[in-house]
N, C-alpha and C positions, 0 to 999 in steps of 0.2 A: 720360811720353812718350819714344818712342826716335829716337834720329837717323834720320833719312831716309837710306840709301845708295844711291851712284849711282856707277859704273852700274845697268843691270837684274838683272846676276847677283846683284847685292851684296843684290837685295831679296828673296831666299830666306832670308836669316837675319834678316828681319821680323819676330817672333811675340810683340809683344808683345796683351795682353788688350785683348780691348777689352767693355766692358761697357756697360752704360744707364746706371748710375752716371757712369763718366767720361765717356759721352756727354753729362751733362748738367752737367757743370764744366768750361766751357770754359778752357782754362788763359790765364793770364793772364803777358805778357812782364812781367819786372823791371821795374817803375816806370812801366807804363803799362796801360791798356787790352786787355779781348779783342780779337784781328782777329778778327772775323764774315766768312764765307767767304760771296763774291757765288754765285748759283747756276750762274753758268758759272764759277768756278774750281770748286765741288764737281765740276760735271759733268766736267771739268779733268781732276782730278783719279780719279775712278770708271773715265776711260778710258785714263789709264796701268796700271789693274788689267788690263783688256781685253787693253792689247797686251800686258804681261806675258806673260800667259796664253795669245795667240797668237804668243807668239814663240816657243811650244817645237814650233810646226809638227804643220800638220793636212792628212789627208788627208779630203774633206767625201763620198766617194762610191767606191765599186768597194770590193774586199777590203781587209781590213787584216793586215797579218801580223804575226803572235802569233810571233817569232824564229822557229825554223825548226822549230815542233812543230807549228801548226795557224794558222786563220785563221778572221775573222769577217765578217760581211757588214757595210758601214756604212751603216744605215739611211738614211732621209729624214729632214732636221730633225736628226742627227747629227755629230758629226767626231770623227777616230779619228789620235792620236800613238802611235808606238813605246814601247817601253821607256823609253828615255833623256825623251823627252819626259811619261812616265806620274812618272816618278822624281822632276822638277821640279815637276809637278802636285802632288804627294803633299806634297813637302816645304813650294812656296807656301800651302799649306796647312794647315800646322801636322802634318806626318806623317813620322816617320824613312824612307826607303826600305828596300830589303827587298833590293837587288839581284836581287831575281825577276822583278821587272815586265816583262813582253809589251808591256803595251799597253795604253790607256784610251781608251773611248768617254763623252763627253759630249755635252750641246745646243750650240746658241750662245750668248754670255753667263755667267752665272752660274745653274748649274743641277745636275741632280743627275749624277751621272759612275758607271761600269762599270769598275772597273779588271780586267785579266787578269797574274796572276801563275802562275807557272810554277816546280814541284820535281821536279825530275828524283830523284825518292826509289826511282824501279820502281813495276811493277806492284803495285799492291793489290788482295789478296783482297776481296772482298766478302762475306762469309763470317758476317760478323756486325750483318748488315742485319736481323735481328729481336733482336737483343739489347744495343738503344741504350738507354740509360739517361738521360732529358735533364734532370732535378732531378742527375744525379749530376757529369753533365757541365759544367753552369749552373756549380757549385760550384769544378769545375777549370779551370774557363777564369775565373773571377773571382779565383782566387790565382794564377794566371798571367797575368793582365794588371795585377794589383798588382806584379808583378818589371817588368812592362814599363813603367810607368809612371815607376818609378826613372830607367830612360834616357830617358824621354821629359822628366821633369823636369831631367835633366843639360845637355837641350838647349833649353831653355824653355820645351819644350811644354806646352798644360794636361794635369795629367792625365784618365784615361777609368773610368769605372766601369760595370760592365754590368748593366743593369737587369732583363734579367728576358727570355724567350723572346717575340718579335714571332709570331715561327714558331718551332714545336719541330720537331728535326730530321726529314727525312725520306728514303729510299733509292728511287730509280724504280731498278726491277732493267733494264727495257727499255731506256735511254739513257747509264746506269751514271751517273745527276746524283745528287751527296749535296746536299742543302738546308736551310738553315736560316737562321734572321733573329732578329737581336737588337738591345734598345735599348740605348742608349748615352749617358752622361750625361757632359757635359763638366766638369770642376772646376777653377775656381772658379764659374764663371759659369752654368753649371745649365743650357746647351743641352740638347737632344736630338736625337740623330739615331737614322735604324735602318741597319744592316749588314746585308746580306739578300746572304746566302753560296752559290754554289753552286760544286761540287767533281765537276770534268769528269774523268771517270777514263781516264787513255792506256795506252798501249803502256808507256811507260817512267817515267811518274810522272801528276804531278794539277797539271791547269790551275782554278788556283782566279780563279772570277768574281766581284768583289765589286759589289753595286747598293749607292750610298751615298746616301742621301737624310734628309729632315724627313719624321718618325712621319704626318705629316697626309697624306704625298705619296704611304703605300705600297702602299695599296689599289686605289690609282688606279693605278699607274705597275706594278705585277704583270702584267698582260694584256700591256705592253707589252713588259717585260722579257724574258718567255718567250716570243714573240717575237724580242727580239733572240735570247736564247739560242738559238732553233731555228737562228739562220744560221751559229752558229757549227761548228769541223770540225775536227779534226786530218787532216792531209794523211796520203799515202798512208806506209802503213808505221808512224804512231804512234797508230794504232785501237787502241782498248784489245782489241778482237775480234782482234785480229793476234797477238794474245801467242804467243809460242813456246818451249815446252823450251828450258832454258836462256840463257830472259830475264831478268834481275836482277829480285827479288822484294821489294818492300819490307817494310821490319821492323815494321810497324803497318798496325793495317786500317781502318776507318770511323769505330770510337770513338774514335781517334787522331787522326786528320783534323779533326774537330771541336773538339778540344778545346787542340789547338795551335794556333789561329785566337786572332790579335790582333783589338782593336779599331780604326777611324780615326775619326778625325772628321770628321762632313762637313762637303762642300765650303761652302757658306753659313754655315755657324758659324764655318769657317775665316776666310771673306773679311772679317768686323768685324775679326781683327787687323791685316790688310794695310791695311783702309782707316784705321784708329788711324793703323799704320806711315807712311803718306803723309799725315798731318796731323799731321805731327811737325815736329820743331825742323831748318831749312834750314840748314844750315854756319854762317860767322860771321855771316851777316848779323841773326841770329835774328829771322827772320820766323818769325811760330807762323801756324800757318793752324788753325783750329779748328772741327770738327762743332759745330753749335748742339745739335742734340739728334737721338738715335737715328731718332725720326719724319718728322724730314726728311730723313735717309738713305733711311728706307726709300719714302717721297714718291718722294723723285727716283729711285729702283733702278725704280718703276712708270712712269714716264716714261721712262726709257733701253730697259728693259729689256722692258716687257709683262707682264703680270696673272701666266704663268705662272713668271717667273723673278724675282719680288719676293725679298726675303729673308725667311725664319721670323718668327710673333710672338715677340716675347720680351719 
C-alpha cells in the first residue's frame, strides 16, 4: 500500500497495482485488526476519484478545440477537456504524457475516453496505402513498445504488451483516416484493453484519435465512434486538401504512422490503481481504510455509476 497524498495534484503520482489478489488481503494495522470500510466511506471515497477527474475541467456541449489545428463536435452524453486537462487524464491513469495532447472526449463517470493528439511532422504522402504490411508491422510496434515500457516502468507504470490485431490496418483514400485497433495486455495483472487508432491526415501534420476502451465494449461502441469522428474538422487552412507547393513534407508515410503508435492503458484498468491509492495508509494517524474484496468494488461502481460504466470482469 502507498501513502495517500494530499493535496489533489499530489494524487497523479498514485500508480500503485491494484489486483484481486490484494483486493482480497485486507491489510491489517500493526497490532490490531482490519478496518472494514462502511459503505458510505467506500462511496466516500469512489467520489474523491470523480472530482479528481472533474477537476481538470470540462466542456459538456458546443465545439471543443483541438489547439489551433482543428475541432470536434461534443456529442450528447459527452465531455470534452483541452490538452492540459487530456495530460492529467492520461497520467491519473497510469499513462506518461506525450506533450501532443489536443484534447480528450469521455462519458460521465468512469468510462471509455477519445484522446486527440497532434504531430506537426508535414504533410504525408499517402502513397503507400496498398503496401501495408500488418503481420510485419504487429512485430515493430511490439519491439517498440518494449523500449517504451522501460520508461513506463521508470515511472511505476505497469508495463503493456500488444496482443495481436483487434483491427488490421486500414486507408479510407476519401477522408484521408488511417485506422486500426489493437489489444493490449496489461503486466503484471493481465487486464485488457483495445486501442482503436485512427490517424486524421492535415495540411501540416496527423491528428491522431485514440478510442480506449474494454475488448467486450468494441463492437458495440464503433458505430458510435465514427460517428463522433464524422464531427470532427481541421479549421480553415489545415485541410489536408489545402496542401501547397512548398508545404513541409514529412519524412515517412502510412507504414510509419502505424508503426510509431504506442500503447495506453485503459481508462478502467487504470482506476483499480487510484482506488488501491485512496485506501491507503492516512499520515500519522495510520488509519488503513481497506477494500474487503474486488466484488464489492465492483457492486457499489453499479450503484454509483449505472449498468454502463461498471468496471471490466477481472
Amino acid at each position: 500500500m502507498k501513502r495517500l497524498l494530499l493535496p489533489h495534484v499530489a494524487l497523479l503520482a498514485c500508480l500503485a497495482v491494484f489486483s484481486p489478489a490484494t483486493a482480497q488481503q485486507p491489510a491489517t494495522p500493526p497490532g490490531g485488526a482490519p478496518v472494514q470500510l462502511t459503505r458510505e466511506q467506500e462511496e466516500a471515497e469512489m467520489k474523491k476519484v470523480l472530482a479528481e477527474v472533474e477537476s481538470y475541467g470540462w466542456t459538456r456541449q458546443g465545439i471543443g478545440r483541438l489547439g489551433d489545428k482543428a475541432e470536434i463536435d461534443i456529442p450528447q452524453g459527452y465531455r470534452f477537456s483541452n490538452g492540459d486537462g487530456a495530460r492529467k487524464l492520461k497520467q491519473f491513469f497510469g499513462n506518461p504524457p506525450s506533450q501532443r495532447e489536443q484534447g480528450v472526449l469521455t462519458t460521465e463517470g468512469i468510462g471509455h475516453w477519445i484522446l486527440f493528439e497532434f504531430d506537426e511532422s508535414g504533410y504525408v504522402k499517402d502513397d503507400e496505402k496498398d503496401e501495408i504490411d500488418a503481420d510485419k508491422l504487429l512485430k515493430q510496434m511490439s519491439e517498440g513498445q518494449a523500449a517504451a515500457n522501460q520508461q513506463r516502468q521508470e515511472m511505476g507504470m505497469d508495463a503493456l504488451v500488444l496482443e495481436g490485431w483487434a483491427v488490421p490496418p486500414r486507408y479510407n483514400a476519401k477522408t484521408n483516416n488511417l485506422e486500426w485497433a489493437l489489444r493490449v495486455r496489461s503486466v503484471p495483472d493481465g487486464g485488457i484493453s483495445v486501442n482503436y487508432n485512427t490517424k486524421l491526415l492535415g495540411r501540416k501534420g496527423v491528428m491522431s484519435a485514440k478510442l480506449i476502451c474494454g475488448p467486450e465494449e468494441l463492437q458495440a461502441l464503433l458505430p458510435e465512434y465514427e460517428k463522433i469522428i464524422a464531427g470532427f474538422r481541421y479549421i480553415e487552412g489545415e485541410r489536408y486538401a489545402e496542401f501547397r507547393s512548398g508545404d513541409k513534407v514529412a519524412k515517412y508515410g502510412l507504414t510509419a504512422l502505424i508503426a510509431g503508435t504506442g500503447a495506453f492503458a485503459a481508462a478502467k484498468m487504470g482506476l483499480f490503481a487510484h482506488v488501491a491509492a485512496f485506501f491507503a495508509k492516512l499520515g500519522k494517524a495510520a488509519i488503513l481504510l481497506v477494500i474487503g474484496a474486488l466484488a464489492a468494488v465492483k457492486k457499489l461502481f453499479s450503484k454509483i455509476f449505472g449498468g454502463r460504466q461498471q468496471p471490466p470482469n477481472v
